[in-house]
C-alpha positions as CSV (number, residue, x, y, z in Angstrom):
1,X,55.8,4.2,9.4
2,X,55.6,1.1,11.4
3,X,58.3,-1.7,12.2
4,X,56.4,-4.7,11.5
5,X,59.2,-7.5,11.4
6,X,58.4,-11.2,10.7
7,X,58.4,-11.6,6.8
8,X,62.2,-10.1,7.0
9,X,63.5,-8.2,10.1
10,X,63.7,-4.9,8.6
11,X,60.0,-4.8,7.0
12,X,58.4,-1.5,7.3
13,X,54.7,-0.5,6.8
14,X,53.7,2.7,5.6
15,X,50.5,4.7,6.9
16,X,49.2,7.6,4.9
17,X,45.9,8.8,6.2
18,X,43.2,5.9,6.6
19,X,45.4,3.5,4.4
20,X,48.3,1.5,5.4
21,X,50.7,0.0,2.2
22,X,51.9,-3.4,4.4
23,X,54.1,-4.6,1.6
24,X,54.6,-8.4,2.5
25,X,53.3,-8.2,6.4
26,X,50.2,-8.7,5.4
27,X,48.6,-10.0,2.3
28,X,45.2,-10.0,0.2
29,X,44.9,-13.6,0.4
30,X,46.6,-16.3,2.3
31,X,49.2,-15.6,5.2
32,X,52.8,-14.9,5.0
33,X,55.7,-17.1,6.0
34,X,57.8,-15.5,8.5
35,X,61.3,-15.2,8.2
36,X,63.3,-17.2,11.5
37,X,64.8,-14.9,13.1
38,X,65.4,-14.4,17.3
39,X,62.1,-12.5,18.2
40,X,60.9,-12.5,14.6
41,X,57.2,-14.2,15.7
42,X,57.3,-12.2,18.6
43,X,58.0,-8.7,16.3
44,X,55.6,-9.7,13.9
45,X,52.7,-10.3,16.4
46,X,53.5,-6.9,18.1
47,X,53.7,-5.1,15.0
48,X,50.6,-6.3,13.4
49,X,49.0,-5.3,16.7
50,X,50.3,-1.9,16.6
51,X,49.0,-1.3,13.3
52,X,45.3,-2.4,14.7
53,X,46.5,0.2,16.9
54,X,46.8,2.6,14.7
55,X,43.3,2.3,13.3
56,X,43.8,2.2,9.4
57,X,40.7,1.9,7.6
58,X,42.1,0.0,4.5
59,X,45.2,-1.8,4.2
60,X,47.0,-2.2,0.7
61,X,49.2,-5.4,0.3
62,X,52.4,-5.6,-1.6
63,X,50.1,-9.3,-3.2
64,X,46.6,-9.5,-3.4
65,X,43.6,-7.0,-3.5
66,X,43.6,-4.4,-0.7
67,X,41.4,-5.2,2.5
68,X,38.9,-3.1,3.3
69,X,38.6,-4.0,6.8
70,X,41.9,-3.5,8.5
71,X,40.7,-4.5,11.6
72,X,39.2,-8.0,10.7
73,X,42.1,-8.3,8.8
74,X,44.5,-8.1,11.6
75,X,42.3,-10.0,13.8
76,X,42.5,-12.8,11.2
77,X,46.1,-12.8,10.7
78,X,46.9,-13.0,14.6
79,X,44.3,-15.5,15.1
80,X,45.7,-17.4,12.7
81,X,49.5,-17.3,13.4
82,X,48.2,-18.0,17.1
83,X,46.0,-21.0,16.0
84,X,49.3,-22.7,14.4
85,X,50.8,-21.9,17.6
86,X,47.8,-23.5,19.3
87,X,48.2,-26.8,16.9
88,X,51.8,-27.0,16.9
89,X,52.1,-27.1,21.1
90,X,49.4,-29.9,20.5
91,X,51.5,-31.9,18.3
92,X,54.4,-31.3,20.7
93,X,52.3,-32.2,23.7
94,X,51.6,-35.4,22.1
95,X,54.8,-36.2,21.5
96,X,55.6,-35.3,17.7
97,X,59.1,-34.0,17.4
98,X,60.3,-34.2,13.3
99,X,59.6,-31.8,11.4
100,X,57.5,-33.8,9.0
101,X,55.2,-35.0,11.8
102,X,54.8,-31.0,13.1
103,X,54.1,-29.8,10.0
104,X,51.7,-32.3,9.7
105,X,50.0,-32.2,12.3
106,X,49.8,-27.8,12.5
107,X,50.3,-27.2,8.9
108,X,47.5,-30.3,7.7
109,X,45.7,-27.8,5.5
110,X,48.6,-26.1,3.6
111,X,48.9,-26.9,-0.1
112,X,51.9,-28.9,-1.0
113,X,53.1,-26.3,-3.0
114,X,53.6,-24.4,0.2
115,X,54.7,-27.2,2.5
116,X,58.6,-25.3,1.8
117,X,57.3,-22.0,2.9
118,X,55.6,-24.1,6.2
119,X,58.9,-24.9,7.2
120,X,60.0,-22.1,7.2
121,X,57.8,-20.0,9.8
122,X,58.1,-24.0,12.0
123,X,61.4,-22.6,12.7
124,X,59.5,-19.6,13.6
125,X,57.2,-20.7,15.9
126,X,59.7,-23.5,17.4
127,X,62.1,-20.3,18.0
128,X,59.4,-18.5,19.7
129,X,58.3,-21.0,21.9
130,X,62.0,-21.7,22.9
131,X,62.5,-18.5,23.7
132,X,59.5,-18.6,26.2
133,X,60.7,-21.3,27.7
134,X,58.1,-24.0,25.9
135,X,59.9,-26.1,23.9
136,X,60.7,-29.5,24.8
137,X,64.0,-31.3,24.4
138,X,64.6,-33.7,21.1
139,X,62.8,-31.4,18.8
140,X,64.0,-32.0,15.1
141,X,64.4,-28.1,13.3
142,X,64.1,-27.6,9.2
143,X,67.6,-26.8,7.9
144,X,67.3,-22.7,7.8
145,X,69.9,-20.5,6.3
146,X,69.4,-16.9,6.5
């Protein structure tokens, strides 16, 4: 059992030989939105790190078809949760502060559709870099309740 916390704060994965079931943590297609939370980015990074850890061969989604290469799959989730990182501290760096100009500019190439979900792990990502220390004053936060 692993604590992988991010899509809620209690979400638990589930190893059983070279096969992880990662319920919502990780997916078969697309990314997850994480859940705000104090340290919820933070946990979610950790945790998908400990499962590369862990060295599961397959992982098996709660959504989507299983993926076959664990590690890649990891790799790609973390890069990509780090690249919105990445593109968000760009768009703060060059001034943007609503939340429709941030999701813009680090969330360009979401569908519509999932422009809702978007906002959702902003808050996120704004909490994170608040908590190290990284975000800058005036910064306009999506209306989040738990």
């Amino acid at each position: 059992m692993h604590a992988v916390p991010g899509h809620a704060p209690d979400h638990l994965c589930y190893g059983f030989g070279p096969a992880c079931f990662t319920g919502d943590a990780v997916l078969g297609e697309g990314s997850v939105f994480i859940a705000p939370d104090r340290g919820a980015l933070r946990g979610y990074l950790d945790g998908l790190g400990r499962l590369r850890s862990a060295g599961y061969a397959v992982l098996l989604p709660g959504h989507g078809p299983p993926a076959a290469d664990a590690a890649a799959k990891l790799d790609a989730y973390v890069a990509h949760r780090l690249d919105r990182e990445r593109r968000l501290v760009e768009a703060l760096d060059a001034g943007l502060r609503t939340v429709d100009e941030l999701l813009d500019a680090a969330w360009s190439d979401a569908p519509a559709a999932l422009r809702g979900a978007a906002s959702v792990t902003l808050v996120a990502h704004l909490d994170k870099l608040e908590e190290e220390g990284r975000l800058p004053d005036g910064v306009e936060r999506p209306a989040w309740r738990a």
